[in-house]
Rosetta silent file (secondary structure, phi, psi, omega in degrees, C-alpha in Angstrom):
SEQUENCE: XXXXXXXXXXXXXXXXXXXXXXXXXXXXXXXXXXXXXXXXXXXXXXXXXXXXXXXXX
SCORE:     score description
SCORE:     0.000 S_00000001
   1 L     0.000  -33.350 -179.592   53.694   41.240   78.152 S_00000001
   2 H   -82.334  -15.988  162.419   54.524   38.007   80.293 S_00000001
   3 H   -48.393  -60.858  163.340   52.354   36.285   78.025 S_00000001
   4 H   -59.718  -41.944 -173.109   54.753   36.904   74.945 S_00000001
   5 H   -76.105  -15.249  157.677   58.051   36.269   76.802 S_00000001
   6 H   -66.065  -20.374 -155.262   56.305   32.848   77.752 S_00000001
   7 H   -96.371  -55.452  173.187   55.542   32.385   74.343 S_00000001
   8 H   -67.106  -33.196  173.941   58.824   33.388   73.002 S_00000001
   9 L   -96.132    7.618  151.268   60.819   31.189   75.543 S_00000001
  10 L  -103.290  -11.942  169.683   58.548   28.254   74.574 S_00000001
  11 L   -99.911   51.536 -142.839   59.174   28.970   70.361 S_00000001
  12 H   -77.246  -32.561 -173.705   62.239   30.483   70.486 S_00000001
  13 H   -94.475  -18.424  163.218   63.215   29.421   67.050 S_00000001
  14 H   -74.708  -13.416 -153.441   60.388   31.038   64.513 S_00000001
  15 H   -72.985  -38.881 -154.497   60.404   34.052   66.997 S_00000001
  16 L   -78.267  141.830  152.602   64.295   34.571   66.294 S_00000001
  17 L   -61.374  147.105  170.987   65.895   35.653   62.967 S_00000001
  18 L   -88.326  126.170  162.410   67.892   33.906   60.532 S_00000001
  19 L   -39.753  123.831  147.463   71.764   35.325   59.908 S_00000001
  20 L   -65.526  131.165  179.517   71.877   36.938   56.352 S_00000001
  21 L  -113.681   99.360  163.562   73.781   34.656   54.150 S_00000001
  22 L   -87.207  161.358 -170.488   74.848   36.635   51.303 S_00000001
  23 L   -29.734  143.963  156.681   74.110   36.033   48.223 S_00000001
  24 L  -117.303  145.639 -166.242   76.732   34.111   45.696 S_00000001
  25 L   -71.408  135.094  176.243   77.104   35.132   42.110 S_00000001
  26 L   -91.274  119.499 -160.916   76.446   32.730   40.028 S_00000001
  27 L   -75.336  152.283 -174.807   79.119   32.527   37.003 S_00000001
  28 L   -52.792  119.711  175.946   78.025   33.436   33.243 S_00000001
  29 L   -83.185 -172.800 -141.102   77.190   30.597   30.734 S_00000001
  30 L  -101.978  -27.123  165.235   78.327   30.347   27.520 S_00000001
  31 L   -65.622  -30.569 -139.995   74.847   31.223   26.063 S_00000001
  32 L  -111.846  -18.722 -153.928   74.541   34.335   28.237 S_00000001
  33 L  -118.519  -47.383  164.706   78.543   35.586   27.215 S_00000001
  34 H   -50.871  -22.813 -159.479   77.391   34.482   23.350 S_00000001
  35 H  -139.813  -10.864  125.348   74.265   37.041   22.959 S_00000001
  36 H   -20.356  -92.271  170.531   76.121   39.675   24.937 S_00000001
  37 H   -21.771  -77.318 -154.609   78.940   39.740   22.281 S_00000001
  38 H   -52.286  -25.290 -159.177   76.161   39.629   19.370 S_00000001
  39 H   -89.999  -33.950 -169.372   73.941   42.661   21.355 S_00000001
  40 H   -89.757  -29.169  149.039   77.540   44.824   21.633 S_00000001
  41 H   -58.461  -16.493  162.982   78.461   44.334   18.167 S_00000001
  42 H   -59.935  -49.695 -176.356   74.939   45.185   17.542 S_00000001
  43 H   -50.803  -79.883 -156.403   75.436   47.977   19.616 S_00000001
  44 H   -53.941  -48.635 -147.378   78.890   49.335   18.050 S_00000001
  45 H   -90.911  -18.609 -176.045   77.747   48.402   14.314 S_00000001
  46 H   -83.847  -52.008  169.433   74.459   50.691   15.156 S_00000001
  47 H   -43.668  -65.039  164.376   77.054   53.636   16.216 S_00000001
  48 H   -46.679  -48.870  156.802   78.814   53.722   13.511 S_00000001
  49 H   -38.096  -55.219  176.712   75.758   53.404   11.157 S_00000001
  50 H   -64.826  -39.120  162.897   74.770   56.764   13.096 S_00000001
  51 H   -61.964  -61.435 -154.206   78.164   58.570   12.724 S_00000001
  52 H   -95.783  -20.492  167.929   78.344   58.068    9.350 S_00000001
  53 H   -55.206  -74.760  175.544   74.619   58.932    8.633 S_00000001
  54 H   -36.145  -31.012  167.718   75.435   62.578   10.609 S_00000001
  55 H   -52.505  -75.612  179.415   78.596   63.059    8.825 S_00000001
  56 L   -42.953   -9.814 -163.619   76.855   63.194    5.424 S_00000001
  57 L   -97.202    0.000    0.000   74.727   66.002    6.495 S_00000001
């Protein structure tokens, strides 16, 4: 045991943790906000197509 606490008070700094830094969000490009849009009109344009198929029945 006095071996590691010799060890640890001659490396002190890999022994020791790093503070958590959290993360920062990185904001949305303009490609990423573009094919969004196109996938939820995709989305919406699919719904409807399904509504109005069930309807007929």
């Amino acid at each position: 045991m006095k071996r590691i606490l010799t060890l640890a008070a001659l490396f002190p700094a890999p022994l020791m943790a790093a503070a958590f830094e959290r993360p920062i969000p990185q904001p949305q490009t303009d490609a990423a906000e573009f094919w969004f849009f196109i996938g939820s009109v995709a989305l919406v344009l699919s719904l409807v197509a399904v509504q109005w198929l069930v309807s007929r029945r």
